[in-house]
PDB file with one MODEL, atoms N, CA, C and O in Angstrom:
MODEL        1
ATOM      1  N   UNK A   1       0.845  -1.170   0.000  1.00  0.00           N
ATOM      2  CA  UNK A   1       0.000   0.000   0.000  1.00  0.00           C
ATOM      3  C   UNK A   1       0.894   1.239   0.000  1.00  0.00           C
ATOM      4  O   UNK A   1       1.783   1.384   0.839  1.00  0.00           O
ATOM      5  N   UNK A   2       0.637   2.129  -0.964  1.00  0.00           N
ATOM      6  CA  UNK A   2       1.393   3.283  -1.203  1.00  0.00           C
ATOM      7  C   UNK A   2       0.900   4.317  -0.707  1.00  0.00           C
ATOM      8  O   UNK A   2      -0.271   4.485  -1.049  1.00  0.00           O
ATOM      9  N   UNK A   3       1.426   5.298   0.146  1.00  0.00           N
ATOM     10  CA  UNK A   3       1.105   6.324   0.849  1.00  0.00           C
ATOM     11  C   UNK A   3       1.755   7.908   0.092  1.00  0.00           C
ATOM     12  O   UNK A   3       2.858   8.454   0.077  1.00  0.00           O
ATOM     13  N   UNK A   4       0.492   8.204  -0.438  1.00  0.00           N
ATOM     14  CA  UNK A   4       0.905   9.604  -1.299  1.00  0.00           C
ATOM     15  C   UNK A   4       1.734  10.731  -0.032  1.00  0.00           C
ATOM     16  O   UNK A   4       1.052  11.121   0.915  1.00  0.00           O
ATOM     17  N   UNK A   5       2.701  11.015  -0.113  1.00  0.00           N
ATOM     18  CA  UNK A   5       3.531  12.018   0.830  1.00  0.00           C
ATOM     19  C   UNK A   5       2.959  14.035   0.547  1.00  0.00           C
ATOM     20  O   UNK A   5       2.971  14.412  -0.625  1.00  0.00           O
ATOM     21  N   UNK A   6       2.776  14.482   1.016  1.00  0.00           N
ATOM     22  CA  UNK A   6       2.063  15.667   0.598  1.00  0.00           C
ATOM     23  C   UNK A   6       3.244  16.636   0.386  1.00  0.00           C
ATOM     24  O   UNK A   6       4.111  16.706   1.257  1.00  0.00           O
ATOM     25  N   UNK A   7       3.317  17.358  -0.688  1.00  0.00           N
ATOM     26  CA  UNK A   7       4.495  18.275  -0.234  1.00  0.00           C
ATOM     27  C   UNK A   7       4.584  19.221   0.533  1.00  0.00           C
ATOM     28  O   UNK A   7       3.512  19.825   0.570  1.00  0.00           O
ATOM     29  N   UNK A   8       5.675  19.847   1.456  1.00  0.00           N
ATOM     30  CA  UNK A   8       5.614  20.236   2.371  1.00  0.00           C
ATOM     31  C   UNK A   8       6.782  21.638   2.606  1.00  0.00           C
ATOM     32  O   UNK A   8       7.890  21.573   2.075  1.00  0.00           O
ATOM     33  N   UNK A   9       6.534  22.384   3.120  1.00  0.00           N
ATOM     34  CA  UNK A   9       7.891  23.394   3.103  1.00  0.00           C
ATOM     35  C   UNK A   9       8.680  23.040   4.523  1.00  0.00           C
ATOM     36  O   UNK A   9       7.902  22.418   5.247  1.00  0.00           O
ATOM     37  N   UNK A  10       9.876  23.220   5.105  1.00  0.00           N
ATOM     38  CA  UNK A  10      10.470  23.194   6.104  1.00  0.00           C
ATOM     39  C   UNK A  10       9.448  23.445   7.112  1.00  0.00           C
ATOM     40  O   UNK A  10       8.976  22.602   7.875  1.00  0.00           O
ATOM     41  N   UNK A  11       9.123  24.783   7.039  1.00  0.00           N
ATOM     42  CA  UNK A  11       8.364  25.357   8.446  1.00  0.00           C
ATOM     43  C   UNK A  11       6.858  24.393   8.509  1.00  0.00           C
ATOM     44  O   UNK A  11       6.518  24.132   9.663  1.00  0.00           O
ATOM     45  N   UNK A  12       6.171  23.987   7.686  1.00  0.00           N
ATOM     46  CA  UNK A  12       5.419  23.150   7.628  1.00  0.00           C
ATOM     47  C   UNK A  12       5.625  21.877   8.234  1.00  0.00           C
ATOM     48  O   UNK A  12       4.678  21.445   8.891  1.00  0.00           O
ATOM     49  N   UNK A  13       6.573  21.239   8.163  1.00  0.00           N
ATOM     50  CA  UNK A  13       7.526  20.362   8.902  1.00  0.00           C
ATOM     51  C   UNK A  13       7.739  20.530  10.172  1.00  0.00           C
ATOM     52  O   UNK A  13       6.983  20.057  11.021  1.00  0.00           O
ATOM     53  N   UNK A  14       8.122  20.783  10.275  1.00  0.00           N
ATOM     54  CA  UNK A  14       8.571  21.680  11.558  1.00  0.00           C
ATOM     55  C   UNK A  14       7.367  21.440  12.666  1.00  0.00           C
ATOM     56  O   UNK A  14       7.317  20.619  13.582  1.00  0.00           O
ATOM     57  N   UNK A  15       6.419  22.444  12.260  1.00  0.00           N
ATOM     58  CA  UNK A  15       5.154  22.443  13.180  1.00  0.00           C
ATOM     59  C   UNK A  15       4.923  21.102  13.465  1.00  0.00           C
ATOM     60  O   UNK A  15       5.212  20.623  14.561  1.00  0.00           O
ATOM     61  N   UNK A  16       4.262  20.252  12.266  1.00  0.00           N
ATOM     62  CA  UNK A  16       4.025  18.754  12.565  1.00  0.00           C
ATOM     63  C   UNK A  16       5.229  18.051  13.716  1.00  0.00           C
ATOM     64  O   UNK A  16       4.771  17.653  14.787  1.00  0.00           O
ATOM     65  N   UNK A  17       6.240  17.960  13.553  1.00  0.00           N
ATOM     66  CA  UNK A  17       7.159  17.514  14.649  1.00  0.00           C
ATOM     67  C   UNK A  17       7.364  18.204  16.212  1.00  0.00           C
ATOM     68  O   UNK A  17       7.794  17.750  17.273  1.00  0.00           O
ATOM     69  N   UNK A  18       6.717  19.816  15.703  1.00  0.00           N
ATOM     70  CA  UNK A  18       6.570  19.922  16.933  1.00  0.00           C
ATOM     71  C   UNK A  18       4.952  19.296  18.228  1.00  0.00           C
ATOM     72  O   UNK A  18       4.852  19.257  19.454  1.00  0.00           O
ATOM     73  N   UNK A  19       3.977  18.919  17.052  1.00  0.00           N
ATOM     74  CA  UNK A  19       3.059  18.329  17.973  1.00  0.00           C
ATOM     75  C   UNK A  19       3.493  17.144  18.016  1.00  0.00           C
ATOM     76  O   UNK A  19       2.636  16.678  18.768  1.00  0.00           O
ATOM     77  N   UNK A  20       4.055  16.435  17.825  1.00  0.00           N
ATOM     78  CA  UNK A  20       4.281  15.462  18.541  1.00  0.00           C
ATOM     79  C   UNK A  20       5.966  15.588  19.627  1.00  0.00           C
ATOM     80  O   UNK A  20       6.783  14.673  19.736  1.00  0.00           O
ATOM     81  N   UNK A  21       6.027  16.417  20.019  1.00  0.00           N
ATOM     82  CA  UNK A  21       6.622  16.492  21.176  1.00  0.00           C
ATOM     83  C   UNK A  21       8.817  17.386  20.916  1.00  0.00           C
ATOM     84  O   UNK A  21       9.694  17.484  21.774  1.00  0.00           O
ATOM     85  N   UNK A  22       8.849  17.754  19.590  1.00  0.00           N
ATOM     86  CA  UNK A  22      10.087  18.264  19.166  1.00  0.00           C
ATOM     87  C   UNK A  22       9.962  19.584  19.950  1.00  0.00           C
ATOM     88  O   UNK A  22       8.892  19.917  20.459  1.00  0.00           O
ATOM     89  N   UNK A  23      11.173  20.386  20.040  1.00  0.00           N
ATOM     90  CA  UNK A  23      11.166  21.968  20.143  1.00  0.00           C
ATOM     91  C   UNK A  23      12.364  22.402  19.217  1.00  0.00           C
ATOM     92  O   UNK A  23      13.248  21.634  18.839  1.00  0.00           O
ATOM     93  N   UNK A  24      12.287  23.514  18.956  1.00  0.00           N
ATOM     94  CA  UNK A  24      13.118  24.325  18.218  1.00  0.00           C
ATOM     95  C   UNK A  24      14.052  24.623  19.061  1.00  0.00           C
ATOM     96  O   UNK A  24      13.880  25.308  20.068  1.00  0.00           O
ATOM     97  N   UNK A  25      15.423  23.973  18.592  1.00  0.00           N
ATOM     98  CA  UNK A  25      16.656  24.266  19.331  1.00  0.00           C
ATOM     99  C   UNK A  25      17.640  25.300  19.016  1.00  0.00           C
ATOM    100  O   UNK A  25      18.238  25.953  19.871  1.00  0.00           O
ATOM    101  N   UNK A  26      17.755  25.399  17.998  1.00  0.00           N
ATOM    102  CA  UNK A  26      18.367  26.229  16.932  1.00  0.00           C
ATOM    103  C   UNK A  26      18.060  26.361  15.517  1.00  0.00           C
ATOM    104  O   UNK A  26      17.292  25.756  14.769  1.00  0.00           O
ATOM    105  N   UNK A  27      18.684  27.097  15.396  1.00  0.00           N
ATOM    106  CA  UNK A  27      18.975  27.485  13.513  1.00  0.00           C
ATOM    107  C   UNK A  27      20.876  27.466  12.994  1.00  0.00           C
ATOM    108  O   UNK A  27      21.736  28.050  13.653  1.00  0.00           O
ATOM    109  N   UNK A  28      21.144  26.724  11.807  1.00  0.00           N
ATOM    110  CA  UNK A  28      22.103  26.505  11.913  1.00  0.00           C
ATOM    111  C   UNK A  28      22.179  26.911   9.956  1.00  0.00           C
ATOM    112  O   UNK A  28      22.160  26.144   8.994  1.00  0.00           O
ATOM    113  N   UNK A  29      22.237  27.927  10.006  1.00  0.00           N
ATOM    114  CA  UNK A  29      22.212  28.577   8.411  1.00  0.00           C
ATOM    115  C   UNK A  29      20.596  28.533   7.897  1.00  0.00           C
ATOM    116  O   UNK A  29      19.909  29.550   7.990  1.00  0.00           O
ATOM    117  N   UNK A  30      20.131  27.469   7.433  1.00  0.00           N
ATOM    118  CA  UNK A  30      18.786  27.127   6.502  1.00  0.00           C
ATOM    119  C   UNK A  30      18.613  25.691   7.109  1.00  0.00           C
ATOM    120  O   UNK A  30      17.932  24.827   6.557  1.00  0.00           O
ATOM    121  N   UNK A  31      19.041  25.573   7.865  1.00  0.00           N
ATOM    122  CA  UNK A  31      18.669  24.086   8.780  1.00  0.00           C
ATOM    123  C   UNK A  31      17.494  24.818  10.201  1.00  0.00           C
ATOM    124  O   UNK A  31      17.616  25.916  10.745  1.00  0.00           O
ATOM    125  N   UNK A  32      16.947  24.269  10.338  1.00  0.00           N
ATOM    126  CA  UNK A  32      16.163  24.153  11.741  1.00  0.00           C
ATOM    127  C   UNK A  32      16.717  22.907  12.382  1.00  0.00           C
ATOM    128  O   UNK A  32      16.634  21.848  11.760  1.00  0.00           O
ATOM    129  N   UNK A  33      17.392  22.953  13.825  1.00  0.00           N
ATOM    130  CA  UNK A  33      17.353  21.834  14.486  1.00  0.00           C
ATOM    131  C   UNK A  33      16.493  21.745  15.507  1.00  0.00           C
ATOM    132  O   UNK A  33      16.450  22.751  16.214  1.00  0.00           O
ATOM    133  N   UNK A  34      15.674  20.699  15.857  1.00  0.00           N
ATOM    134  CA  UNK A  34      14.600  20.024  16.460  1.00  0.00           C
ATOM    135  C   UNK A  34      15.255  19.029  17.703  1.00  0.00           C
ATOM    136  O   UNK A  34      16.218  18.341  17.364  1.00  0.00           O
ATOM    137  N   UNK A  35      14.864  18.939  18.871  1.00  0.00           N
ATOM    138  CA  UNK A  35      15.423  18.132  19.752  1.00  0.00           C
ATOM    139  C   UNK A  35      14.166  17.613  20.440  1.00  0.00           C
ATOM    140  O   UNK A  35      13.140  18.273  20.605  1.00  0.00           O
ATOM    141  N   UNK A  36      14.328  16.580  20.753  1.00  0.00           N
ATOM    142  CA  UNK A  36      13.026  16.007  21.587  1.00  0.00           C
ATOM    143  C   UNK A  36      13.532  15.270  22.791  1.00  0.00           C
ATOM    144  O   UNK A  36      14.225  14.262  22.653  1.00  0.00           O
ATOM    145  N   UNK A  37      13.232  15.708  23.875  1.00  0.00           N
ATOM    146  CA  UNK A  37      13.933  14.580  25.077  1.00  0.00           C
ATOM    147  C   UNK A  37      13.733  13.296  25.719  1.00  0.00           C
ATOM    148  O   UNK A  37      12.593  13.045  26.112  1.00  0.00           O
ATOM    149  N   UNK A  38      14.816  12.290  25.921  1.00  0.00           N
ATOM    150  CA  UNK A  38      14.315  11.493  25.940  1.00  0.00           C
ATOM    151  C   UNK A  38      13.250  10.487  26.913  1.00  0.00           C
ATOM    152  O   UNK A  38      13.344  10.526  28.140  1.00  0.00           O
ATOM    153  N   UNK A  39      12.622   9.933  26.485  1.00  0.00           N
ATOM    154  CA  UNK A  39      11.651   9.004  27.141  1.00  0.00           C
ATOM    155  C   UNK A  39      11.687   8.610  28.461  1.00  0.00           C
ATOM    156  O   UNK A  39      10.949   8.818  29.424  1.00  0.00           O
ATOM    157  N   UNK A  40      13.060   7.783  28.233  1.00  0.00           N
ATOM    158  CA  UNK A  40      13.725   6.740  29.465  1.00  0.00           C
ATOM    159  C   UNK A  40      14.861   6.947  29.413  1.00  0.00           C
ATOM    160  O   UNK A  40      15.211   7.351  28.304  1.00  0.00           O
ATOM    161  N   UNK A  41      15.913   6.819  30.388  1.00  0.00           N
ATOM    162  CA  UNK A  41      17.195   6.467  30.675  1.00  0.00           C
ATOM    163  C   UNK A  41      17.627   5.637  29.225  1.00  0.00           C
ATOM    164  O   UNK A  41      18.294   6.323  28.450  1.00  0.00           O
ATOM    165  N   UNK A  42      17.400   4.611  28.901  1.00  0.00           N
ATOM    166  CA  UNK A  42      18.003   4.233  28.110  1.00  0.00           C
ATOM    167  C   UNK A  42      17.732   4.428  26.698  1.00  0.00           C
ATOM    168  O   UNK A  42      18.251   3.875  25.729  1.00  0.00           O
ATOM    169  N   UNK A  43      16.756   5.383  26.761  1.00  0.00           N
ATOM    170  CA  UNK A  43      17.218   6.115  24.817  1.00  0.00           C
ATOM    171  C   UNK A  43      17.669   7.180  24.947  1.00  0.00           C
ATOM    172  O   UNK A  43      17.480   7.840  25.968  1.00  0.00           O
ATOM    173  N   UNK A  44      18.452   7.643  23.821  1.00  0.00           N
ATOM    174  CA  UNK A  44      19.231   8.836  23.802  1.00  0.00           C
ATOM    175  C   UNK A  44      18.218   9.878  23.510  1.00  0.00           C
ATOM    176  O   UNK A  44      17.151   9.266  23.479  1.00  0.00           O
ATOM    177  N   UNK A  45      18.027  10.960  23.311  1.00  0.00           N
ATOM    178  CA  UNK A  45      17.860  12.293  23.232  1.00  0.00           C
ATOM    179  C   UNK A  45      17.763  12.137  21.707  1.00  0.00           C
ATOM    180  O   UNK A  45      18.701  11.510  21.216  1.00  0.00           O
ATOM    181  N   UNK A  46      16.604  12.680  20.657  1.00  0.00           N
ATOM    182  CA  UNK A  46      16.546  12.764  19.258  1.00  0.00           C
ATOM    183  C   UNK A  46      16.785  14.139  18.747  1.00  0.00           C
ATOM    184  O   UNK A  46      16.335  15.089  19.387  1.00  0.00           O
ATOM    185  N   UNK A  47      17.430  14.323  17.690  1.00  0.00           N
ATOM    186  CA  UNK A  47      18.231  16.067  17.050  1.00  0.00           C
ATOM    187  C   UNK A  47      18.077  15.662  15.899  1.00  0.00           C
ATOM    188  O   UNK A  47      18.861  14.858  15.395  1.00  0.00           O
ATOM    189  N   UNK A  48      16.674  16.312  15.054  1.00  0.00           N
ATOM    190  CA  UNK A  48      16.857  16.240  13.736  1.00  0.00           C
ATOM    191  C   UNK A  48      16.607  17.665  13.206  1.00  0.00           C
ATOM    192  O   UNK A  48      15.718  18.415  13.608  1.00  0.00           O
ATOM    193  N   UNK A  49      17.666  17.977  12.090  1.00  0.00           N
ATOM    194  CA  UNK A  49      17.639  18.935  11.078  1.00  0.00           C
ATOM    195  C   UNK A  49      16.745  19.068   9.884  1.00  0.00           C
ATOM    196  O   UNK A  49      16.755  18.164   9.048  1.00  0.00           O
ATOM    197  N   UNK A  50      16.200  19.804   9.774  1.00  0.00           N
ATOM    198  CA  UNK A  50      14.880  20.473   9.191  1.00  0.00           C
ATOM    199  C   UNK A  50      15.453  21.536   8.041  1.00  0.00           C
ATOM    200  O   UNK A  50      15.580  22.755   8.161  1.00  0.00           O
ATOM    201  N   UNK A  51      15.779  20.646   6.819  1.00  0.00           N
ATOM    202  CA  UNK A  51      16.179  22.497   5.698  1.00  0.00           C
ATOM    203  C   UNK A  51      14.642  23.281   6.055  1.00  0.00           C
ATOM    204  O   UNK A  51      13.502  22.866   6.265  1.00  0.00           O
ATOM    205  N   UNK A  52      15.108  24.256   6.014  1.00  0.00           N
ATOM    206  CA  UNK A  52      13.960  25.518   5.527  1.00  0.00           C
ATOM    207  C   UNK A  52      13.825  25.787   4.585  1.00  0.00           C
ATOM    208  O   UNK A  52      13.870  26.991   4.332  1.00  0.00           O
ATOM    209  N   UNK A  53      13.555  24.718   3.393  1.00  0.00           N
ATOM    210  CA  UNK A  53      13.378  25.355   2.026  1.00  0.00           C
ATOM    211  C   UNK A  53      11.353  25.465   2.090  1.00  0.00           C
ATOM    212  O   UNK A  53      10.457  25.159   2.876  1.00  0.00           O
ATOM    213  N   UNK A  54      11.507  26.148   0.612  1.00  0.00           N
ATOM    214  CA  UNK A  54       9.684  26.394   0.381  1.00  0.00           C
ATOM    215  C   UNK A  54       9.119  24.846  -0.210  1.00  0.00           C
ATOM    216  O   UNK A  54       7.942  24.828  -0.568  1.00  0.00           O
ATOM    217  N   UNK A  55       9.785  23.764  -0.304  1.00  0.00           N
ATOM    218  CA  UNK A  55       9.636  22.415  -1.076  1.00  0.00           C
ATOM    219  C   UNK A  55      10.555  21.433  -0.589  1.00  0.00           C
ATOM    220  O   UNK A  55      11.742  21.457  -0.913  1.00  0.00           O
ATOM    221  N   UNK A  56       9.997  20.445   0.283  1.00  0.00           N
ATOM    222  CA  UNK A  56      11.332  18.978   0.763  1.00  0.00           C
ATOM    223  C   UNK A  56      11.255  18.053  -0.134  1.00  0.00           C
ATOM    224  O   UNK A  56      10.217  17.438  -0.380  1.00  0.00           O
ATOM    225  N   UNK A  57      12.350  17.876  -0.703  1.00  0.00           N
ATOM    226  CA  UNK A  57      12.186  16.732  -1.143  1.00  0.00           C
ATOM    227  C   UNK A  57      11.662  15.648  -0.541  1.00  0.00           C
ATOM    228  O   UNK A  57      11.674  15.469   0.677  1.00  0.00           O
ATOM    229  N   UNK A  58      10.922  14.469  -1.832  1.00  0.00           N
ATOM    230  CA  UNK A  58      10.000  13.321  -0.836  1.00  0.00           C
ATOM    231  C   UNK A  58      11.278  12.604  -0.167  1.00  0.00           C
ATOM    232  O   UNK A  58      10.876  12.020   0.840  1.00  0.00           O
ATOM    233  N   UNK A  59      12.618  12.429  -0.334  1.00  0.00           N
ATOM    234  CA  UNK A  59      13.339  11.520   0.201  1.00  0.00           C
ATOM    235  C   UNK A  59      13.652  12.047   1.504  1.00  0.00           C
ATOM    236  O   UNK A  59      13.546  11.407   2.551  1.00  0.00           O
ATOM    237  N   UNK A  60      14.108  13.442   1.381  1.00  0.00           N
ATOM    238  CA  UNK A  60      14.200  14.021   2.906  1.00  0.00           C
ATOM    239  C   UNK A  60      13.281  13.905   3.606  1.00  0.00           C
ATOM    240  O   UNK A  60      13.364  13.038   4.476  1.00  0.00           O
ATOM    241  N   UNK A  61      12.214  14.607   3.527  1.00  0.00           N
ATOM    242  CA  UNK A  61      11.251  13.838   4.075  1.00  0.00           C
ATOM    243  C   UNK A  61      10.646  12.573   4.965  1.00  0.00           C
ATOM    244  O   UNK A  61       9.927  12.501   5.961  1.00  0.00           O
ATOM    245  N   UNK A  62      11.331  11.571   4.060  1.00  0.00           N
ATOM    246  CA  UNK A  62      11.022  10.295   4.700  1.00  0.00           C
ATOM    247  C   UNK A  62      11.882  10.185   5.316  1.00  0.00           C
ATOM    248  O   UNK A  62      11.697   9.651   6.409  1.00  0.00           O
ATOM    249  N   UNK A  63      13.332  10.646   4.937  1.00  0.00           N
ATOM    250  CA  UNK A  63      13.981  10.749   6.319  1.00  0.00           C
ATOM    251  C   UNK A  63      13.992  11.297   7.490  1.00  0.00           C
ATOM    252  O   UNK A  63      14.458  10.819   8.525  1.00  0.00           O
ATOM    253  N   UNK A  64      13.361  12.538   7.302  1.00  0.00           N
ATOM    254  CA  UNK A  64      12.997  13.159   8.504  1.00  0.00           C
ATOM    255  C   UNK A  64      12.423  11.783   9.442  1.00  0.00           C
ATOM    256  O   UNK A  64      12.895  11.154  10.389  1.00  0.00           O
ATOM    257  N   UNK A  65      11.003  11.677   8.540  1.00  0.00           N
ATOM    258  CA  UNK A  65       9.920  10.732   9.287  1.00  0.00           C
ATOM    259  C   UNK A  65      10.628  10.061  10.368  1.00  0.00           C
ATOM    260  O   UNK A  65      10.480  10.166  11.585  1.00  0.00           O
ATOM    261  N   UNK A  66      11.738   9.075   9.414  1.00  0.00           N
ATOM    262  CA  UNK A  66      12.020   7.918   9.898  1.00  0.00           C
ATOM    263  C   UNK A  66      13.303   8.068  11.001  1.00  0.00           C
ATOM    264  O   UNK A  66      13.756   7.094  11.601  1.00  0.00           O
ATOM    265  N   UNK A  67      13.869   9.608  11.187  1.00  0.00           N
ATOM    266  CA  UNK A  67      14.552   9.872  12.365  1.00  0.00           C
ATOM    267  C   UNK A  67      13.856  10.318  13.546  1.00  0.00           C
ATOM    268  O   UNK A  67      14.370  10.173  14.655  1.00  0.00           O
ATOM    269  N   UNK A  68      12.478  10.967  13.358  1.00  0.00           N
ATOM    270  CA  UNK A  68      11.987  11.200  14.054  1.00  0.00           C
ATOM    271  C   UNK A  68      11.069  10.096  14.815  1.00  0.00           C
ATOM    272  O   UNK A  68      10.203  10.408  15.632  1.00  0.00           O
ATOM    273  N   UNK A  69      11.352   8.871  14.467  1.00  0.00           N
ATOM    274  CA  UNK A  69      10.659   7.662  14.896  1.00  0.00           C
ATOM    275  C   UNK A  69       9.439   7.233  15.043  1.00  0.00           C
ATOM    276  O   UNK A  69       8.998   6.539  15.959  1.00  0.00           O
ATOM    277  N   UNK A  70       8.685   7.815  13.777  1.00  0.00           N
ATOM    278  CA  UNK A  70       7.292   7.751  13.388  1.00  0.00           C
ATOM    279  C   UNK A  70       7.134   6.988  12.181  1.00  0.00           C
ATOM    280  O   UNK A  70       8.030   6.988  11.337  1.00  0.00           O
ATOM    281  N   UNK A  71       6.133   6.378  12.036  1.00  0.00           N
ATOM    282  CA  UNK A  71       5.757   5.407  10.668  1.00  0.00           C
ATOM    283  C   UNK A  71       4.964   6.787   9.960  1.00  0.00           C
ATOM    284  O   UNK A  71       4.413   7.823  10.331  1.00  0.00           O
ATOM    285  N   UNK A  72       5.259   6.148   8.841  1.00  0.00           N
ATOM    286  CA  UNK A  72       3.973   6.896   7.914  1.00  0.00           C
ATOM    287  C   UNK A  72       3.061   7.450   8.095  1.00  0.00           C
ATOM    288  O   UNK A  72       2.873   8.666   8.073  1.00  0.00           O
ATOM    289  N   UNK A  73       2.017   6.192   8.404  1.00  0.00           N
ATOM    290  CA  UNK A  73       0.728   6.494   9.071  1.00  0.00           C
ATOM    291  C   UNK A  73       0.856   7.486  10.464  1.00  0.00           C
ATOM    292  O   UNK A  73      -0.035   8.336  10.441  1.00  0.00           O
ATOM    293  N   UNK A  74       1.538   7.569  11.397  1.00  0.00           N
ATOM    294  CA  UNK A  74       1.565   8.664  12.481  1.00  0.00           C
ATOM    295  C   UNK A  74       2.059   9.844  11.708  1.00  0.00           C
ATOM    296  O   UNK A  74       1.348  10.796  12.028  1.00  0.00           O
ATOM    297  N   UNK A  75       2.794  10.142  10.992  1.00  0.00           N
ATOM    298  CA  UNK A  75       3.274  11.507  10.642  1.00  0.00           C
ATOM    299  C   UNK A  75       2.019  11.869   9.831  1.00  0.00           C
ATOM    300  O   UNK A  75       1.638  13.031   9.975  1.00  0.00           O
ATOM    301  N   UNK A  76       1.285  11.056   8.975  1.00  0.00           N
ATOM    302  CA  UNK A  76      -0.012  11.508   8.271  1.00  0.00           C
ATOM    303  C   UNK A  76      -1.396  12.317   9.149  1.00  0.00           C
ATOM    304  O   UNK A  76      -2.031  13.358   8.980  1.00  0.00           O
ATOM    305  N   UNK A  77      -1.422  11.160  10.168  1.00  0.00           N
ATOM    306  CA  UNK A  77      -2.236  11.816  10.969  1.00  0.00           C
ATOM    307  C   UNK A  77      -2.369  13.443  11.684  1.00  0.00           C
ATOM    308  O   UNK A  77      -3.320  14.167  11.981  1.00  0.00           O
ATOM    309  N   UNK A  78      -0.970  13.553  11.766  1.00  0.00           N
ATOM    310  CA  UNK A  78      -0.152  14.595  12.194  1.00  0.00           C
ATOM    311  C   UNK A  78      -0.500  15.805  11.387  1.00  0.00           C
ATOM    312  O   UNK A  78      -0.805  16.854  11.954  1.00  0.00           O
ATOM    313  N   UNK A  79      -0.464  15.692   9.984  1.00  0.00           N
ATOM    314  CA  UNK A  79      -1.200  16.866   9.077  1.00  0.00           C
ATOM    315  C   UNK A  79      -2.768  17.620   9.712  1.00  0.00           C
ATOM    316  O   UNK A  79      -3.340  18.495   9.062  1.00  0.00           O
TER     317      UNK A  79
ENDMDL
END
């Protein structure tokens, strides 16, 4: 089952990761970095970079997704 990805700008991004629990840590040129803290003792702390362009590519994108430790279906909902 194929899941159409919507296109999205950085700051659009952004927001979505921040409801599910990211904050804005910095800015590092045209990057946004995102930090989320961790859970338990034994996971580390998550830091993902966010370009700020007006268009993500679908591959970044899914990488975002998939650093931010969400399936598909949760980041969809998230819209």
């Amino acid at each position: 089952m194929s899941h159409h990805l919507p296109t999205l700008s950085g700051q659009e991004c952004v927001k979505i990761l921040m409801r599910c629990g990211f904050l804005v840590h910095s800015q590092s040129g045209s990057h946004i970095i995102l930090v989320r803290a961790s859970t338990s003792p034994s996971s580390p702390k998550k830091r993902i970079s966010v370009p700020n362009h007006k268009a993500l590519a679908i591959g970044t994108l899914r990488s975002i997704i998939r650093q931010a430790g969400l399936t598909l279906n949760e980041f969809l909902a998230l819209l």
